[in-house]
C-alpha positions in Angstrom: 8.3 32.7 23.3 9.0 30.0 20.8 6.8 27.2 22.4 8.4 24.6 19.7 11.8 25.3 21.0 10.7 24.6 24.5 8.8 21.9 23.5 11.9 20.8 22.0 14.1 21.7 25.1 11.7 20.0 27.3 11.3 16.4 25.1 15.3 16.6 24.7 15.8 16.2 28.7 13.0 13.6 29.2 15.6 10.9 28.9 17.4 12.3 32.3 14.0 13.4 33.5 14.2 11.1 37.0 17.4 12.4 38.1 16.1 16.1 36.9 13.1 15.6 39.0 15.3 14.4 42.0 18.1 17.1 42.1 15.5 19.7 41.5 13.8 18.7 44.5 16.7 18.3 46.8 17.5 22.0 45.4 14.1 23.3 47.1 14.8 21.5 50.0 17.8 23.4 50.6 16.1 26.5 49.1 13.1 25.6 51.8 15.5 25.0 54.3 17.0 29.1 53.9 13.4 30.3 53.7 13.0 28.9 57.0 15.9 30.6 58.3 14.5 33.9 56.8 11.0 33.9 57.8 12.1 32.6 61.9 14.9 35.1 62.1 14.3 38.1 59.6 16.7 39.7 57.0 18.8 41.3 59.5 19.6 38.2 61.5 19.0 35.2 59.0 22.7 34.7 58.5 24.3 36.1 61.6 21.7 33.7 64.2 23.2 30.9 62.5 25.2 27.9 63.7 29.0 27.6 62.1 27.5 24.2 61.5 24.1 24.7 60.0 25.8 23.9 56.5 26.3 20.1 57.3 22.8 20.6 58.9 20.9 21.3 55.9 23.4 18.8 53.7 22.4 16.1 56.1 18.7 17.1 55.8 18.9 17.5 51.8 20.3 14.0 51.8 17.6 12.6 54.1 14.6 14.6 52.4 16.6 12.6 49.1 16.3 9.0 50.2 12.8 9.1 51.2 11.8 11.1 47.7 13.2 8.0 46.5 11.9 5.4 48.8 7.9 7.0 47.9 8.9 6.8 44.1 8.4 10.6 44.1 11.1 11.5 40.8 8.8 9.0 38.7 6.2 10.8 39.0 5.2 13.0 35.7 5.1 16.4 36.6 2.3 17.5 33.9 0.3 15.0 35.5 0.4 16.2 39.3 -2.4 16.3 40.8 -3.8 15.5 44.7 -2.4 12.0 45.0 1.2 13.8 44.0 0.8 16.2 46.5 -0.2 13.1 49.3 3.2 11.3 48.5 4.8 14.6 48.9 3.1 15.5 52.3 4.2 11.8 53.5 7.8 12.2 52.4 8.3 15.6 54.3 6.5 14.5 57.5 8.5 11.5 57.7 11.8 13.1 56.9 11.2 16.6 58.7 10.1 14.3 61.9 13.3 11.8 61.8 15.6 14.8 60.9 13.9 17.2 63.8 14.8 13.9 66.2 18.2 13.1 64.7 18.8 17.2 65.0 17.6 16.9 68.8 19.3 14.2 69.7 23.1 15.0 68.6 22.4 18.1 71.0 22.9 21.1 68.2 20.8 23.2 70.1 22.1 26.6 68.2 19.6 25.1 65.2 16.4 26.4 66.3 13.2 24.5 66.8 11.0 27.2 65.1 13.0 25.7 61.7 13.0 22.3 62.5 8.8 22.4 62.5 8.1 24.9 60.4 10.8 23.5 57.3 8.5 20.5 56.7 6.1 23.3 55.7 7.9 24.9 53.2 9.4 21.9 51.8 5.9 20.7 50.9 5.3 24.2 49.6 8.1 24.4 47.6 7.9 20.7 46.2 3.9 21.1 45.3 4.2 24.7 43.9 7.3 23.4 41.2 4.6 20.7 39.5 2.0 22.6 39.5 4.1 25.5 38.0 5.4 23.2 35.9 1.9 21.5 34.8 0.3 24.9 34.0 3.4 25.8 31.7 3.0 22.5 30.2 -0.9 23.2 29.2 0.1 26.4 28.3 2.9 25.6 25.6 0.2 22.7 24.3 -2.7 25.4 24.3 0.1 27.8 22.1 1.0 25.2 20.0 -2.4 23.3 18.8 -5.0 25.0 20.4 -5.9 22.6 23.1 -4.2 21.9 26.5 -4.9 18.4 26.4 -2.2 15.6 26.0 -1.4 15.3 22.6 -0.6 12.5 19.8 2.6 14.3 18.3 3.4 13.5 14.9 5.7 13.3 12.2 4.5 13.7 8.7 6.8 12.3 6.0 6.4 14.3 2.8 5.8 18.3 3.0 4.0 18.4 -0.3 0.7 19.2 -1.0 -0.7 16.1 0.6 1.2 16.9 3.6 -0.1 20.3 3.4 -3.7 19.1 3.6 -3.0 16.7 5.9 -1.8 19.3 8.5 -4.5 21.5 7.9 -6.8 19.1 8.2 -5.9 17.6 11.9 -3.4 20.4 12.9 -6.5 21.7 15.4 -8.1 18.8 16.3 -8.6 17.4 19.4 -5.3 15.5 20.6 -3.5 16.2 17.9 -0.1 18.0 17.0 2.0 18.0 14.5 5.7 18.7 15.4 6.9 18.9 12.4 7.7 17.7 8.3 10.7 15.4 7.4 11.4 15.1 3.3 14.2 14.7 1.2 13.8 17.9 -1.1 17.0 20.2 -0.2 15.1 23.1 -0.9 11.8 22.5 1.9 15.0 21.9 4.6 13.9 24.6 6.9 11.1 26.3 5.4 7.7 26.2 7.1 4.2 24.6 5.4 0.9 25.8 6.9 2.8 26.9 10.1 4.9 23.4 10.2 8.8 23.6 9.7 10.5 20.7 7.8 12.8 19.7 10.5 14.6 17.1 8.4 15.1 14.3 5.9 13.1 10.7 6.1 16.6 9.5 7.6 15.7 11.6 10.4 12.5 10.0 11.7 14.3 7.9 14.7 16.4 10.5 16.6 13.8 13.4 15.3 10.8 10.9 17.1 13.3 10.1 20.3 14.0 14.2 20.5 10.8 15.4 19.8 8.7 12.6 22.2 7.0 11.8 19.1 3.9 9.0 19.1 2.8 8.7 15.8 4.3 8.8 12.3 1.9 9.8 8.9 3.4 9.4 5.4 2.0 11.8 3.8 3.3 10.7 -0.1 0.4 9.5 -2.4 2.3 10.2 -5.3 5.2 9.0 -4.7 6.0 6.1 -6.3 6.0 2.6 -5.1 9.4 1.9 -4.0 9.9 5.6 -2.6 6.5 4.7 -0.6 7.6 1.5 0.8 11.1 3.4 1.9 9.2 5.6 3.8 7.0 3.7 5.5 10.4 1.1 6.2 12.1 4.3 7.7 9.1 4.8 9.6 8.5 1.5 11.1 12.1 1.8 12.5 10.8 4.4 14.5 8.8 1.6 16.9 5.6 4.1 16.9 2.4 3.9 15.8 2.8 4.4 11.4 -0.1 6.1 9.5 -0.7 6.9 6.2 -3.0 8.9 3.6 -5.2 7.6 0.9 -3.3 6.3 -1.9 -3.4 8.2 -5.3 -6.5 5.2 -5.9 -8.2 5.8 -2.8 -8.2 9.8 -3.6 -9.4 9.1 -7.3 -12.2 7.0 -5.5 -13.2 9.5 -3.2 -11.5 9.4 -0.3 -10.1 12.7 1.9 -6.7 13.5 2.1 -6.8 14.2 5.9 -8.4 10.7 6.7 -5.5 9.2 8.1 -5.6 5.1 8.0 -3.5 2.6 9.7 -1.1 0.9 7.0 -2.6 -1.8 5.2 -0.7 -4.7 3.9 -1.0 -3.4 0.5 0.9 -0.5 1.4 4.0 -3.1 1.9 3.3 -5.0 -1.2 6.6 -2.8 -2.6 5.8 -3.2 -6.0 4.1 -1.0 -9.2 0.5 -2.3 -9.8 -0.5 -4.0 -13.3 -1.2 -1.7 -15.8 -3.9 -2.6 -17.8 -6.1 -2.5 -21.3 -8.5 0.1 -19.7 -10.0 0.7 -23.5 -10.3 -3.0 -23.9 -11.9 -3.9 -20.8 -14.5 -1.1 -21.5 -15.2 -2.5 -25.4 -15.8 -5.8 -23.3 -18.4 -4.6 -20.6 -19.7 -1.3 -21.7 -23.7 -1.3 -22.4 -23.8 -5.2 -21.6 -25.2 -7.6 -19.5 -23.2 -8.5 -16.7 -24.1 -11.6 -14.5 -21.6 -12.2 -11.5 -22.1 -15.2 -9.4 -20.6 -14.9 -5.6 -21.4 -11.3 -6.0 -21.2 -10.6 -2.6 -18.3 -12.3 -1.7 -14.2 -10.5 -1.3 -13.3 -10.9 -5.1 -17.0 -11.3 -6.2 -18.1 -7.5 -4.8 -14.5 -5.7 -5.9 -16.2 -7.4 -9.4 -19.2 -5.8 -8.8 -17.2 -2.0 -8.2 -15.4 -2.5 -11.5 -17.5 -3.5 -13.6 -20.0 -0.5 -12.6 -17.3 1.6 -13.4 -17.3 0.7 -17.5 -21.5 1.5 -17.7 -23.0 -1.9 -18.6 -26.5 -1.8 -19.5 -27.5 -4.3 -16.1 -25.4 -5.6 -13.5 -27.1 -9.2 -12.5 -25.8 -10.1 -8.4 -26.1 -13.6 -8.2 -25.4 -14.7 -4.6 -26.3 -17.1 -1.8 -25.7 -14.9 1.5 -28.9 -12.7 1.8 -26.7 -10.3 3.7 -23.7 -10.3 1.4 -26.3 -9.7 -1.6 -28.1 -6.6 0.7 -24.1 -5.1 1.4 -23.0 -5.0 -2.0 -26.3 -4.2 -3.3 -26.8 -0.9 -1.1 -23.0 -0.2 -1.8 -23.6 -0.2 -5.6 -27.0 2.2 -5.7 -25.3 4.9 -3.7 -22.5 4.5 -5.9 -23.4 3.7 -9.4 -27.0 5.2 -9.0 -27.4 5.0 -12.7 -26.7 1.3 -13.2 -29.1 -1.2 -12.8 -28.8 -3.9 -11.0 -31.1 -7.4 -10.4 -30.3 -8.7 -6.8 -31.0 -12.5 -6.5 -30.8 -15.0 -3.8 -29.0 -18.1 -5.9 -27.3 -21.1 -5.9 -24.8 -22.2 -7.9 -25.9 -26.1 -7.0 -29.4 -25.7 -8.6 -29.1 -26.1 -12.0 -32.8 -25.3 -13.1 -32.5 -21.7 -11.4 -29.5 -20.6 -13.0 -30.9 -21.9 -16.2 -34.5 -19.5 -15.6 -32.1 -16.6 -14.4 -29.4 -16.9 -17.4 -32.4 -17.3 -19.9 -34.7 -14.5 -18.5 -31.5 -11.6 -18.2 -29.5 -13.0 -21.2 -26.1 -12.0 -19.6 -23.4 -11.3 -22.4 -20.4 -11.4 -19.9 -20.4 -13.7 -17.0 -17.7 -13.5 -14.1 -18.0 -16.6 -12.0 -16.9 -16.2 -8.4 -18.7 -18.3 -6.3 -16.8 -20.9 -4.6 -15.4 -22.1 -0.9 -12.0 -21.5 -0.7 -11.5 -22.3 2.7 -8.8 -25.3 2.6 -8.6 -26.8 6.5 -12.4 -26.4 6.3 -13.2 -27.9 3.1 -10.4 -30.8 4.0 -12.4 -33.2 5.6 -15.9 -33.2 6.6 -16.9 -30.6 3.8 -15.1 -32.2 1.0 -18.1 -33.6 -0.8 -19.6 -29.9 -0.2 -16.6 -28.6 -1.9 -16.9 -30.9 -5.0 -20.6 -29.6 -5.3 -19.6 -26.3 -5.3 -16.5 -25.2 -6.8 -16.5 -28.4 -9.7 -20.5 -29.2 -10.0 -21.6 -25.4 -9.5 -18.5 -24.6 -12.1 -20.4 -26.8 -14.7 -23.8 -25.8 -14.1 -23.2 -21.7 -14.8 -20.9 -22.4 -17.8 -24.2 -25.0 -19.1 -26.4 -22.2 -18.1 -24.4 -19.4 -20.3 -23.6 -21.5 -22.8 -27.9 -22.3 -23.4 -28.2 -18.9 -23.2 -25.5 -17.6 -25.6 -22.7 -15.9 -23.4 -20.5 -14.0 -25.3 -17.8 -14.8 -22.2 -17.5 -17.0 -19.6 -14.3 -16.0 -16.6 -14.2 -17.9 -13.6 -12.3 -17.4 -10.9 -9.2 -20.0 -10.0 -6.8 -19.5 -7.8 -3.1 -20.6 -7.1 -3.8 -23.6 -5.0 -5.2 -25.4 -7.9 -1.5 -25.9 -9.0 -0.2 -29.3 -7.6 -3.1 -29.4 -5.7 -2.6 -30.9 -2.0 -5.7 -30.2 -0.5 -9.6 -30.8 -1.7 -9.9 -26.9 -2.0 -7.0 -26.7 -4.7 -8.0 -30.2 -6.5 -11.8 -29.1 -6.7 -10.8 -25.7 -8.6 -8.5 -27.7 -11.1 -11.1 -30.1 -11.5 -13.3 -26.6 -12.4 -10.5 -25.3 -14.7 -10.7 -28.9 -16.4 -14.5 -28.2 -16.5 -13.5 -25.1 -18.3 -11.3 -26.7 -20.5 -13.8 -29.2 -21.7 -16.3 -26.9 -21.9 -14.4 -24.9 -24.3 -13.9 -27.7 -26.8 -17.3 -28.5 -26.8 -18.0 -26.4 -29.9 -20.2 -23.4 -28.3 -20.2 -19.9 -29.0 -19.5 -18.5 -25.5 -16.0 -18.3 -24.8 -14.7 -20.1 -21.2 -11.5 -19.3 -19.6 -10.2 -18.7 -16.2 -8.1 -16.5 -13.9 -6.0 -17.9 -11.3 -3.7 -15.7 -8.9 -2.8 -16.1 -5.4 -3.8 -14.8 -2.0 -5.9 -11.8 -2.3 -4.7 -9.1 0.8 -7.8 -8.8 3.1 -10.1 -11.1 1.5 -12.4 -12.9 4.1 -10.4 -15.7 6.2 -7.4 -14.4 5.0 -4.5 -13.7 7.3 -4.6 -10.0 7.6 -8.0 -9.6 9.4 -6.6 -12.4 11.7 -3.1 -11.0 12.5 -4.7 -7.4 12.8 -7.1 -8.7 15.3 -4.4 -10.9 17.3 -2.3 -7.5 17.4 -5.4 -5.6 18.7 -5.6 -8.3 21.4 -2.3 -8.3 22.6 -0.9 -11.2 20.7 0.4 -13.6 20.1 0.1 -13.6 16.2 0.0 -17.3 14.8 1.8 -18.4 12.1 1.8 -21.9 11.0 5.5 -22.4 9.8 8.7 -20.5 9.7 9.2 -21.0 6.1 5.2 -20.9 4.9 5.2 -18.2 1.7 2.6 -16.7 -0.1 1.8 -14.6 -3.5 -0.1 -11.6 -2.3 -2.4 -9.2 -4.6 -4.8 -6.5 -3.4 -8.3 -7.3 -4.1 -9.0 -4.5 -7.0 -5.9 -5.9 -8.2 -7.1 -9.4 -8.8 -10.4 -7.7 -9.7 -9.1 -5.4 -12.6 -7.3 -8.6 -13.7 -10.4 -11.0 -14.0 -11.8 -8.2 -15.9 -8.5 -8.0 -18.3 -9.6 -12.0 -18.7 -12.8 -11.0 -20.1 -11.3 -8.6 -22.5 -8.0 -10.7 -24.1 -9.0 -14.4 -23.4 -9.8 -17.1 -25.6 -11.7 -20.2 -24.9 -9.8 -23.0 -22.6 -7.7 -20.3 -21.6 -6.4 -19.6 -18.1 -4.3 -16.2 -17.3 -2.0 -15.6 -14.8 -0.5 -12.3 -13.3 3.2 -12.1 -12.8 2.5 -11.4 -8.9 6.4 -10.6 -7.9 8.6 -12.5 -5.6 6.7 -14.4 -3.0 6.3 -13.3 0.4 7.3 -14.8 3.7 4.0 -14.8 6.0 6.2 -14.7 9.0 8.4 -11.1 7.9 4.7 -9.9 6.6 3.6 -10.5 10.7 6.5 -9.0 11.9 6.0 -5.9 10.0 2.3 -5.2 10.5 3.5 -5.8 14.0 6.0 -3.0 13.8 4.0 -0.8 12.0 1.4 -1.3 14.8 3.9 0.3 17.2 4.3 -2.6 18.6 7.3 -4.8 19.3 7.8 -8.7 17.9 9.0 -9.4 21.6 5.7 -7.6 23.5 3.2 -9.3 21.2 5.0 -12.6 20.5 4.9 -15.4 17.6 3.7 -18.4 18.0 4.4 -21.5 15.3 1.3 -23.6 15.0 2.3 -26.1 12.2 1.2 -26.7 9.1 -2.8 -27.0 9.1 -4.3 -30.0 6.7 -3.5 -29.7 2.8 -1.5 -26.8 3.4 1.7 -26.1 1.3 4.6 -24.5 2.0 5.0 -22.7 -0.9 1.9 -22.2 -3.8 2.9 -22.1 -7.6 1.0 -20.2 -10.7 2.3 -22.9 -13.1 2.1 -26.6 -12.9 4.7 -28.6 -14.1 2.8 -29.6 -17.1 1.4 -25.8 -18.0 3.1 -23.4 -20.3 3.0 -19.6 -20.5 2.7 -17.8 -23.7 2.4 -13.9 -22.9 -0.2 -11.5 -24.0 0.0 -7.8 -25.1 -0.3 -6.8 -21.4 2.7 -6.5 -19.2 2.9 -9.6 -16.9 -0.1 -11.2 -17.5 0.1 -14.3 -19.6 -1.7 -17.0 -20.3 -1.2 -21.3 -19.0 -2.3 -23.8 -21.7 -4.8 -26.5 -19.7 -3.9 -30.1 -20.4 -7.5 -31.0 -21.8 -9.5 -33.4 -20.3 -11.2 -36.4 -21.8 -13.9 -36.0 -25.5 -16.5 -37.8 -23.6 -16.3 -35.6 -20.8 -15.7 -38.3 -18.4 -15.0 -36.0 -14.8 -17.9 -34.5 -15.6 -19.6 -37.5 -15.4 -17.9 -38.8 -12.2 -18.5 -35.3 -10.4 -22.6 -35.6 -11.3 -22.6 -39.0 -10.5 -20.6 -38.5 -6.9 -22.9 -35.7 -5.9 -26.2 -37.5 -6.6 -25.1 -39.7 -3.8 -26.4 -38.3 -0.1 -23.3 -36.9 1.3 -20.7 -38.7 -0.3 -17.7 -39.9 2.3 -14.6 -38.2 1.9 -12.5 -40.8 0.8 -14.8 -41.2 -2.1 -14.1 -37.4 -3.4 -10.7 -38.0 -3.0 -9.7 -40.9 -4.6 -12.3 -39.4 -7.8 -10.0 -36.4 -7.5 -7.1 -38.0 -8.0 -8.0 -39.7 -10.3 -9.0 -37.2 -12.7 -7.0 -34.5 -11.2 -3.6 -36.0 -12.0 -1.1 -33.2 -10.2 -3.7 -34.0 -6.4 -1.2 -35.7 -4.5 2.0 -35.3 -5.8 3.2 -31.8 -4.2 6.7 -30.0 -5.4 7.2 -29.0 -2.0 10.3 -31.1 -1.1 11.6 -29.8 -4.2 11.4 -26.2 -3.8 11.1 -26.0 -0.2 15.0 -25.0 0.0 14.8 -22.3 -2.5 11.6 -20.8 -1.3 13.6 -20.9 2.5 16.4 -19.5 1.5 15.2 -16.3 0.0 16.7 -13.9 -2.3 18.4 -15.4 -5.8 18.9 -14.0 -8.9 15.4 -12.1 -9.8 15.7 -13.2 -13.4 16.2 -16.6 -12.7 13.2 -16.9 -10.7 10.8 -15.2 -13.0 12.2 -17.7 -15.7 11.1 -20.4 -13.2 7.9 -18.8 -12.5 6.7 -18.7 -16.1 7.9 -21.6 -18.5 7.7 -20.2 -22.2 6.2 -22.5 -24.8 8.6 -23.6 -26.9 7.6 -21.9 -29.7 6.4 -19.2 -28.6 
């Protein structure tokens, strides 16, 4: 038998399956109703003994035996799931019925029907009605024992993409338990039909809705880790339409790093990103870092541990972890000796605040390459009572590791900025321009180390970021929060912005900052909608909920102030934003030591400092390109040529 046609046969009818259930149960009533006759009256008399009437009888009792199958619920009942509560509901319904048809019978005086087959027809009914689902429930077990090796109720998949990946991925959870796949979908002419470790390909990725709704499908894996970008992201759009649960493989990354083909994931919001990643100076970056010192600061923090992975991956001589969490510095340190067994590392509890330790680390370890990531980026937290924390830590602590490397002859200084220090409107944002001034000025200073900065946008899963928070409002039930309709976002994967910072070290020049052409913006509300959908979930089960715009927040972040100019590099879309320089006589420096000698400066006072040496803090574009960002869409070109002003003569 060909257990994946019936399989097919059986999910194609499970639309009609109540009214299937309920005329196949009338039809053993009637069936019950002639076994009756035959057992009471023999073969030789079952026909002959019987009323000219008995017809309407049994139509009467069919149609009774009907109403009360319905009034007990019985046709919604799943068959491959009977068991003794089934057979209770079933035993009710044919007591009640056989009882008020034996009266109704007895009381309209047919005395020709006999009695024998008004008591005993109750009997078989039950019989009859029990015996179809368990028949049915051991054929079930059966076809799923046939089919994947285990009679238990399975997670039935589609898998987009019958290459090799696909291939492995079959073979890999075909036989597990609660598993089956049905069968392949992909778009190669020549698969449509053929069979792949025992699979057919059973259509094209068009297919996946009405293959999912005829085949009872629960899950859909795209299996296409070579595929390229945009083909990826049309898969996994054509399987999100499906509303099931959407899995995936590793990435052609992930497998490089390590990872199993058959180790399906849940899609991750770099997955929807739709876009090729930056290629970059691999030979350059490894010139950079290769047999050096490397000193990180934040090491254990989102971007400050992807650092960490990198830069093992070029062989420096000694990796120095410089961080404040003794349990982010114990992760990232156990995670680099199973990894990168053969480089070094010096794990130390430090603070970017004290001056005088980063001095005796920088000048005991002599880093040649220093990658600063330590910072709070929080904004609503850092907005008001922590704002005098903030200044201490991403503008003071700024200025005490580049002093540090630059006493202890740093061949490179990168720190890490980040998008909201653009027309800052929040103390987060103004504290990290204040930094990239501090950069700025400490790149004119005359010394040998060479400063510059990074600055890109949100960084997909990073800590506090609003992945882990929608994913964990989806697990819940909902709803997801989203502060405003309209709120958008530049999104980058965290080796991304990694592999960047390190492209910083490689190609910058002192006072410079570079930026990474991050695509067209993305709409935080559509990004919850789809990890939503890709969830299996729908938008109107979990909900949305608006919560407004939290303190300091924009609707919109930039990569380029208003005052900043781009001049590209030899990398593709990474280029580079001329600083406005600050005062010779270094005069925020000044203000931010003398602000943060007082005991917990007052808010206000940070603020009004920042704005006054931050000159954009205050003075948001966000009425100004609130329409455009809304509106979506636009000419591509024109919105590039907005998002990186050339210098004029460059």
């Amino acid at each position: 038998m060909n257990w994946l046609s019936l399989d097919a046969f059986l999910t194609r009818i499970r639309p009609y399956r109540e009214a299937a259930a309920l005329a196949l149960d009338m039809v053993a009533v009637a069936l019950a109703w002639q076994a009756t006759y035959l057992f009471r009256l023999g073969f030789e008399r079952w026909f002959e003994a019987r009323p000219d009437y008995d017809h309407w009888v049994m139509l009467g009792i069919v149609g009774l035996y009907a109403v009360f199958l319905k009034l007990f619920h019985v046709p919604k009942g799943m068959w491959r799931f009977s068991g003794f509560g089934e057979v209770k509901r079933l035993a009710a319904v044919c007591v009640l019925a056989g009882l008020l048809a034996a009266v109704a019978v007895l009381m309209a005086q047919l005395t020709k029907v006999p009695r024998a087959v008004l008591a005993l027809h109750p009997v078989f009914t039950l019989m009859a009605l029990a015996t179809m689902r368990m028949g049915y429930r051991m054929l079930y077990e059966h076809m799923r024992s046939r089919i994947s090796g285990s009679a238990l109720e399975q997670r039935r998949a589609l898998v987009m993409g019958a290459g090799d990946a696909g291939r492995l991925l079959v073979a890999g959870i075909q036989h597990q338990q609660g598993w089956v796949v049905v069968g392949y979908l992909d778009d190669a002419p020549t698969k449509r039909g053929a069979r792949v470790a025992g699979v057919p390909v059973i259509g094209a990725l068009e297919d996946a809705t009405r293959l999912a709704d005829l085949h009872g499908i629960t899950h859909v894996i795209v299996a296409m880790p070579a595929a390229s970008t945009a083909e990826r992201r049309r898969a996994l759009d054509l399987a999100g339409k499906t509303g099931l649960a959407v899995l995936t493989v590793p990435s052609s990354q992930e497998l490089l790093a390590g990872r199993a083909v058959n180790q399906v994931r849940d899609i991750e919001p770099e997955d929807l990103l739709g876009r090729e990643p930056v290629e970059l100076d691999e030979g350059g970056i490894s010139e950079c870092i290769g047999g050096k010192v490397v000193l990180i600061t934040g090491a254990g923090g989102s971007i400050g541990s992807e650092l960490c992975r990198q830069v093992a991956r070029y062989g420096p001589s000694k990796i120095v972890l410089y961080e404040l969490s003794e349990f982010a510095l114990y992760s990232i340190e156990q995670e680099l000796s199973e990894k990168f067994p053969h480089v070094p590392l010096v794990r130390l509890i430090g603070d970017v605040k004290d001056l005088e330790h980063l001095r005796f680390t920088f000048g005991k370890y002599r880093p040649q390459v220093v990658f600063h990531a330590a910072a709070y980026k929080h904004v609503p937290l850092m907005e008001e009572e922590n704002a005098w924390a903030a200044l201490r830590n991403n503008t003071l602590g700024t200025y005490h590791a580049c002093m540090a490397a630059a006493e202890s002859g740093a061949e490179r200084f990168v720190m890490i900025s980040t998008d909201k220090a653009v027309n800052p409107t929040n103390v987060m944002g103004a504290t990290k321009r204040a930094a990239e001034l501090v950069i700025s000025h400490m790149a004119g200073q005359g010394h040998a180390t060479k400063f510059m900065a990074v600055r890109f946008g949100n960084v997909l899963g990073s800590s506090g970021s609003v992945i882990p928070k929608f994913k964990e409002q989806i697990a819940k039930g909902g709803p997801v929060t989203v502060t405003h309709p309209d709120i958008i976002r530049y999104f980058m994967t965290i080796p991304e912005a990694a592999r960047l910072v390190l492209q910083a070290g490689a190609i910058g020049e002192s006072g410079q900052v570079l930026v990474l052409d991050m695509g067209d913006p993305v709409k935080i509300v559509d990004l919850a909608k789809t990890m939503i959908r890709m969830a299996g979930r729908h938008e109107q089960e979990i909900g949305i909920r608006f919560t407004g715009l939290r303190p300091g927040e924009k609707l919109y972040e930039e990569l380029i102030a208003d005052s900043d100019r781009t001049v590209p590099t030899r990398i593709s879309r990474v280029r580079i934003a001329k600083l406005g320089q600050v005062e010779a006589d270094g005069g925020l420096i000044e203000w931010v030591m003398g602000t943060v000698d007082q005991s917990q400066s007052a808010r206000d006072i940070v603020v009004a400092g920042l704005k006054r040496w931050v000159v954009e803090y205050g003075a948001p574009g966000a009425t100004r390109e609130a329409g455009t960002v809304a509106s979506g869409g636009g000419d591509r070109a024109a919105s590039v040529r907005a998002r990186w002003p050339d210098e004029a003569a460059g």
